[in-house]
C-alpha positions as CSV (number, residue, x, y, z in Angstrom):
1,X,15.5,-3.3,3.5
2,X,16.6,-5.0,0.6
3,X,17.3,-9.0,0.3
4,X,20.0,-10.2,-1.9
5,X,18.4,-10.6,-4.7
6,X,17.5,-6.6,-4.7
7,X,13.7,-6.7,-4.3
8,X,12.4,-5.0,-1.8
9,X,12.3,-6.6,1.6
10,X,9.2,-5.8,3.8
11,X,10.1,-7.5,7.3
12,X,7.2,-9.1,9.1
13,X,7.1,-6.5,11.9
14,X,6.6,-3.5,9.5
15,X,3.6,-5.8,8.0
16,X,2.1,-6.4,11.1
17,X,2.2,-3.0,12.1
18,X,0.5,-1.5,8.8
19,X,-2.1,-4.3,9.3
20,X,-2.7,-3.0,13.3
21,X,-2.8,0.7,12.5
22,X,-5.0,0.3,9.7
23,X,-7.5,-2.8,10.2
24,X,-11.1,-2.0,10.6
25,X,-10.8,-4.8,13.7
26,X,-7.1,-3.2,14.8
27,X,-5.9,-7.0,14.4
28,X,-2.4,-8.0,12.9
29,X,-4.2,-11.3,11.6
30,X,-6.7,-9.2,9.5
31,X,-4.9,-9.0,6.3
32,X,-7.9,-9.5,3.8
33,X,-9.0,-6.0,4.8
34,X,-9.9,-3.5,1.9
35,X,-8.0,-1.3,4.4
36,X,-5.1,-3.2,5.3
37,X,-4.3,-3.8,1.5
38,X,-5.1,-0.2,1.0
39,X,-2.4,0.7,3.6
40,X,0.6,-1.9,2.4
41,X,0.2,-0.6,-1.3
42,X,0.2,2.9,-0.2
43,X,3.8,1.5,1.7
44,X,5.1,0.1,-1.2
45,X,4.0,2.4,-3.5
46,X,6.0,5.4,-1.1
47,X,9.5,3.3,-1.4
48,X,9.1,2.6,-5.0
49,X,8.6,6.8,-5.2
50,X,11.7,7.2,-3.2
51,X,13.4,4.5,-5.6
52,X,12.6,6.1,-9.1
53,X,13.6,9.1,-7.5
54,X,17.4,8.1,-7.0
55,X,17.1,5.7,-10.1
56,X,14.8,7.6,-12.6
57,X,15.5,5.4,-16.0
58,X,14.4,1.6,-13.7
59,X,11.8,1.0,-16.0
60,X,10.7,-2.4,-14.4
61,X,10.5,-0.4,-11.3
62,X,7.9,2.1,-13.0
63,X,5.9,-0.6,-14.3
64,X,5.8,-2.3,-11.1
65,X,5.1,1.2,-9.4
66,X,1.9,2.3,-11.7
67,X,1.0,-1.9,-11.6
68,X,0.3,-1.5,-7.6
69,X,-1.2,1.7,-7.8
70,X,-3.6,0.4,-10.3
71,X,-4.3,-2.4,-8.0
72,X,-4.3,0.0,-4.9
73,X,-6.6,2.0,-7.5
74,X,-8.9,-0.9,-7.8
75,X,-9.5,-1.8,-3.9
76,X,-10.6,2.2,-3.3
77,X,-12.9,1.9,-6.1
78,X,-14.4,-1.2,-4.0
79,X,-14.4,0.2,-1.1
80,X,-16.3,3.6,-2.3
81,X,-18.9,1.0,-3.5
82,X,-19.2,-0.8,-0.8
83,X,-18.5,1.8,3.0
84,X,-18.5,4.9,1.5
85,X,-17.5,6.1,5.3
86,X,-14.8,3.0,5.4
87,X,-13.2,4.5,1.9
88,X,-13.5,8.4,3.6
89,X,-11.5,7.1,6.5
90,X,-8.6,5.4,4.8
91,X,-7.9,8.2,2.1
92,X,-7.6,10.5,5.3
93,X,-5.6,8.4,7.3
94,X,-2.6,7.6,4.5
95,X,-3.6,11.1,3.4
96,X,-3.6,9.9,-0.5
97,X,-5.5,12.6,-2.6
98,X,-8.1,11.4,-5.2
């Protein structure tokens, strides 16, 4: 899972499957999505966990880490503007606490 350069490597089936599982329109195209953004941080932000846990003085990796789940952060704050229902709905389905 990584590439040779030792960033992480997300393969184009594991994207297309987030974006299936977690579209609002269950399409692998839809990757605009509040949701499907939502759901590819929340992957990222899970390996990056694992990481720091092996390799707990990778400081780039922390910043990178707290960097997406401010992003991630940002897109829920949207989303509880905009579909209150949508943002209730993707917090229960990745099960991420707020």
């Amino acid at each position: 899972m990584r590439s040779k350069k030792g960033k992480m490597f997300i393969n184009q089936e594991i994207k297309k499957e987030i974006f299936k599982d977690y579209s609002p329109r269950k399409d692998i195209k839809d990757t605009g999505s509040p949701e499907s953004q939502i759901a590819l941080f929340t992957y990222r932000i899970e390996y990056l966990t694992h990481h720091l846990k092996e390799h707990p003085k990778d400081n780039s990796t922390k910043q990178g880490l707290l960097k997406l789940v401010g992003k991630r952060r940002a897109l829920l704050d949207y989303l509880k503007r905009k579909d209150i229902q949508r943002y209730r709905n993707i917090i229960e389905k990745l099960g991420i606490r707020r």
